[in-house]
KEFIGU-524231 format. One line per 10 residues: number of its first residue (from 1); for each residue x, y, z of C-alpha. Coordinates in pm, 1 decimal. Each point is the difference from the previous one (the first is absolute). Example, Ala and Ser with C-alpha at 12.3 -4.5 7.8 and 13.67 -1.06 7.14 Angstrom:
BEGIN
1	1230.0:-450.0:780.0; 137.0:344.0:-66.0 .
//
This chain:
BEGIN
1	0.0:0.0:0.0; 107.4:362.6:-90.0; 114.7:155.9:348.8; 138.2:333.3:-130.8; -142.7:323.8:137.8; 111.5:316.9:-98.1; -12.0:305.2:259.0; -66.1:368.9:-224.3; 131.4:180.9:324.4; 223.8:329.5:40.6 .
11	16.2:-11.2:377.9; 320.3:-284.1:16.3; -51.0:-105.6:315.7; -329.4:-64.7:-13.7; 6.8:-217.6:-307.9; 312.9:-142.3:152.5; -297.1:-92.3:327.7; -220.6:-163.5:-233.7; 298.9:-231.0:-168.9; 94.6:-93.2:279.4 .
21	-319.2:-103.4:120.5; -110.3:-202.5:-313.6; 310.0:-162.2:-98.2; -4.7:-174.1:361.8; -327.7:-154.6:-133.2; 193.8:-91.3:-256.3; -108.1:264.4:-283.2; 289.5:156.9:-261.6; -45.2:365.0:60.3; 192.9:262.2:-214.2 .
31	19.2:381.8:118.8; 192.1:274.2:-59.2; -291.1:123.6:-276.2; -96.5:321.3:43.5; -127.1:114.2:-316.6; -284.7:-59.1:-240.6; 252.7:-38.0:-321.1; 195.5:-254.7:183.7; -252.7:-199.1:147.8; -161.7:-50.8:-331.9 .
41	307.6:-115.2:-166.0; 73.6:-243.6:305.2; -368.4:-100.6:3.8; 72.4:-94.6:-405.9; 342.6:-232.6:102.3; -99.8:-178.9:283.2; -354.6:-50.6:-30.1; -80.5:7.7:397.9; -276.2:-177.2:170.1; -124.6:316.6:191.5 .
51	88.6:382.2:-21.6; -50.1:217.8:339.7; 17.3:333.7:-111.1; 14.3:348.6:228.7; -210.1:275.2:-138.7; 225.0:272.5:77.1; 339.5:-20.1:-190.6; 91.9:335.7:42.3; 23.9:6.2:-438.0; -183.4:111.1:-294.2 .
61	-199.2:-323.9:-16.5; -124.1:-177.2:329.6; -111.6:-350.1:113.9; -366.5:48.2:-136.2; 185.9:29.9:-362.2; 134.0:-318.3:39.0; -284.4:-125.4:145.8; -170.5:111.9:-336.7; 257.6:-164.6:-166.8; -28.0:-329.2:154.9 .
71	-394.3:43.2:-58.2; 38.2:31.6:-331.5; 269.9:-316.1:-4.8; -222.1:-199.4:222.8; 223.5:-270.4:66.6; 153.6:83.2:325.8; -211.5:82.1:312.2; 109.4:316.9:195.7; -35.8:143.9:351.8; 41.0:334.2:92.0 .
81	224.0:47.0:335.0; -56.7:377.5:62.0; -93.1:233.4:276.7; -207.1:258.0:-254.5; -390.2:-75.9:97.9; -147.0:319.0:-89.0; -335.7:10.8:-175.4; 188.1:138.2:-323.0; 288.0:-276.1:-9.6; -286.2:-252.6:62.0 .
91	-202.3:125.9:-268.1; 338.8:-54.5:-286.2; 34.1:-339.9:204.4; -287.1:-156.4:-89.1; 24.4:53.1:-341.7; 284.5:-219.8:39.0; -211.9:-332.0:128.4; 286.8:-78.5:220.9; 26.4:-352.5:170.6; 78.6:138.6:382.8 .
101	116.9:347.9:149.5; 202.7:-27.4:319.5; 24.3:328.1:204.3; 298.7:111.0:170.6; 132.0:-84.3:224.3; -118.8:-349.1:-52.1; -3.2:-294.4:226.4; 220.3:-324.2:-92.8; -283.5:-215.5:-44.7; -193.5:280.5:-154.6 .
111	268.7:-28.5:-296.3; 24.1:-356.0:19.4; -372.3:-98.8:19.8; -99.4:217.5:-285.9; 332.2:-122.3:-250.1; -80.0:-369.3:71.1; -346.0:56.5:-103.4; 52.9:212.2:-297.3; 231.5:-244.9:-117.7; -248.0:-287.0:49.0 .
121	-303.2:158.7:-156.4; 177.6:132.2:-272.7; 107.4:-361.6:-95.2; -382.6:-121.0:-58.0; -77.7:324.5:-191.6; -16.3:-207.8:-340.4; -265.7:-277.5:211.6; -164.8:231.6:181.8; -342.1:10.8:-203.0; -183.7:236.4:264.0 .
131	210.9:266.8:14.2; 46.5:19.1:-404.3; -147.0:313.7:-189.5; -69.5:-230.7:-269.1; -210.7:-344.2:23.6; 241.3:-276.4:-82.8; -77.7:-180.6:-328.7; 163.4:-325.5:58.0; 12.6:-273.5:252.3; 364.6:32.8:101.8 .
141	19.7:271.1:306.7; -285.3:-200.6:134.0; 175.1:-375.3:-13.4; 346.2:180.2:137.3; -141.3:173.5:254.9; -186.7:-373.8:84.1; 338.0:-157.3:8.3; 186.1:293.1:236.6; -310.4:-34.8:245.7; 57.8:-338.1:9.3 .
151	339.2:9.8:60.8; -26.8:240.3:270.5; -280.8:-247.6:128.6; 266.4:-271.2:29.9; 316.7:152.1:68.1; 38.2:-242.9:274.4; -31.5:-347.7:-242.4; 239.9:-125.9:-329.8; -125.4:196.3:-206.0; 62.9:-204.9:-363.3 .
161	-62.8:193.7:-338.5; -255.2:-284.3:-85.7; -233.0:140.9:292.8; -2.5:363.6:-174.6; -39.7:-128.5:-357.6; -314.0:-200.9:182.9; -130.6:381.0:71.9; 29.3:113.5:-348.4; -74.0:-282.8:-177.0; 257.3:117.4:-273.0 .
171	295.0:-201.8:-194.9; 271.9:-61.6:231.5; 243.5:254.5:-225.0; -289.8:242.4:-76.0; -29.8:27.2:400.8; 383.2:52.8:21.9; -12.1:276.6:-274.3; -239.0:184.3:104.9; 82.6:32.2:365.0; 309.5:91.0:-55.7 .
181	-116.4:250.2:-248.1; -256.0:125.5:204.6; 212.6:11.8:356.2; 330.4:27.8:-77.5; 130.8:-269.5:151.6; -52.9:-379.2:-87.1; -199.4:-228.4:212.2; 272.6:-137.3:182.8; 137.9:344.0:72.9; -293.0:128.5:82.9 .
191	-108.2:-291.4:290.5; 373.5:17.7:139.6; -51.1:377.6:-6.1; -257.3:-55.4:223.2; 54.0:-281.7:239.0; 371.9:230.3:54.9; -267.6:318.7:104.4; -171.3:-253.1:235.4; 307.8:-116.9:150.6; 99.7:370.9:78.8 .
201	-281.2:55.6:171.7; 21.3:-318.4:236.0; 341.1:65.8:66.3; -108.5:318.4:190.4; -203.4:-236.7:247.5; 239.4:-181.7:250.8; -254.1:-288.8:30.2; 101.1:-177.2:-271.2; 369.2:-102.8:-144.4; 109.1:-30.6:-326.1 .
211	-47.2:-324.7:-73.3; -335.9:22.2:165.0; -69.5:286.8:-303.1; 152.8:-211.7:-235.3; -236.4:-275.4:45.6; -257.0:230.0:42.4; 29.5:124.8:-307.7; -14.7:-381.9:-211.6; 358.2:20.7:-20.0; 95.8:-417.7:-1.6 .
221	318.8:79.9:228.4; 181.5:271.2:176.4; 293.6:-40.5:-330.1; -256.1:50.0:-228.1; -148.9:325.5:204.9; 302.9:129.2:59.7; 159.9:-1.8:-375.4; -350.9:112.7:-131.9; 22.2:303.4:289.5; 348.1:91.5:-108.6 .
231	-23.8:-25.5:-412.9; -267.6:277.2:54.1; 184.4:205.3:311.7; 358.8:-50.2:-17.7; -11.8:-95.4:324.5; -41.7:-321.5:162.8; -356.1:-22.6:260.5; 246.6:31.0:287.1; 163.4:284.9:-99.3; -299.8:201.8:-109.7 .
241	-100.3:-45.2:367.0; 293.3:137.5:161.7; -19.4:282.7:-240.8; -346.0:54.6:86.0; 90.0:-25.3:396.0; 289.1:242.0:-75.1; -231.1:248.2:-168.2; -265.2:-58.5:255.1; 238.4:60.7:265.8; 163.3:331.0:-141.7 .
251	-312.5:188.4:-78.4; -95.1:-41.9:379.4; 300.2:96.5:87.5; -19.4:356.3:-199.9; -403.9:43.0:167.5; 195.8:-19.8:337.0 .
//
């Protein structure tokens, strides 16, 4: 999955704050952008998953130009990280159909809550069928969005490729195809995607250990779980918990 964010920020140490705080939840954040020009051209090379983008850029052009841009694109969601609410700014920003606005100064989770979920619903924008402007004209957002329910439904099983091509009811290589070209991500990538999310999340509860969560999750073995874990993380189940501890630990150190 596509974890690059860029940050459209001319205050450096606040966009050096936010990369800090996403790229412990593992996120590739780029900075250092603090103009319209150049976060267009950067936009254009690295294709990010997610733009957050200040409003004030103290420039000819501000955030709500590239906001406009990225409309007009629509192909990358955007959230604007500002601390302009007047009734005037709010009025350009809606224009904009933005996909979050965090206020300064924001709140950890505040930036972290709304960035997971941007990503997330962004990623079913192409299956979503209620939220489209346009009635869908073929069965295919409809059988994919059957088959990602039902893979969320049984996260915690085996999950084989024969029990989603059972959903559809399509060719075995027409299924393949047109997941992939609908997702972005094959089958496989996309169910080891999101057993690895799962696993993240029980890792933050002490009750359980790893190979508890492996098992848990219908991995055959802790081996299995634990090369599956690190092929998507670069790091091994243990070690993603000690980093999370570590984080965990140093952020209640700084509220002290």
């Amino acid at each position: 999955m596509n974890s690059n964010i860029i940050v459209v920020e001319d205050e450096l140490f606040i966009a050096r704050d936010i990369k800090e705080i996403l790229e412990e939840e593992g996120y590739e954040v780029t900075v250092n952008v603090t103009i319209v020009e150049q976060a267009i051209e950067l936009i254009e090379e690295i294709n990010p998953a997610l733009v957050l983008v200040d409003i004030n850029l103290n420039s000819s052009k501000d955030g709500v130009d590239l906001a406009h841009y990225l409309l007009n694109k629509d192909r990358i969601p955007f959230v604007y990280i500002t601390s302009f609410t007047d009734k005037l700014t709010m009025d350009r920003v809606k224009a904009t159909r933005p996909y979050g606005f965090i206020v300064k100064p924001f709140k950890t989770i505040d930036l972290l809550t709304t960035v997971a979920l941007v990503l997330n619903n962004y990623q079913y924008k192409s299956i979503d069928v209620l939220r489209m402007e346009e009635p869908a004209n073929d069965e295919v957002p409809y059988r994919i969005k059957e088959t990602i329910n039902y893979i969320y439904q049984n996260i915690h099983e085996r999950i084989e490729i024969n029990d989603l091509i059972k959903v559809t009811k399509w060719k075995t290589h027409h299924f393949i195809r047109t997941f992939t070209q609908t997702v972005g991500v094959t089958p496989y990538q996309y169910i080891l995607y999101r057993k690895v999310e799962r696993a993240k999340a029980l890792m933050d509860d002490d009750q359980y250990t790893i190979t508890d969560i492996g098992y848990m999750l219908g991995f055959q073995s802790y081996t299995n779980f634990a090369k599956a874990f690190k092929r998507a993380t670069e790091h091994s189940p243990k070690e993603f918990k000690k980093l999370m501890k570590a984080n965990k630990a140093a952020k209640e150190q700084t509220l002290k």
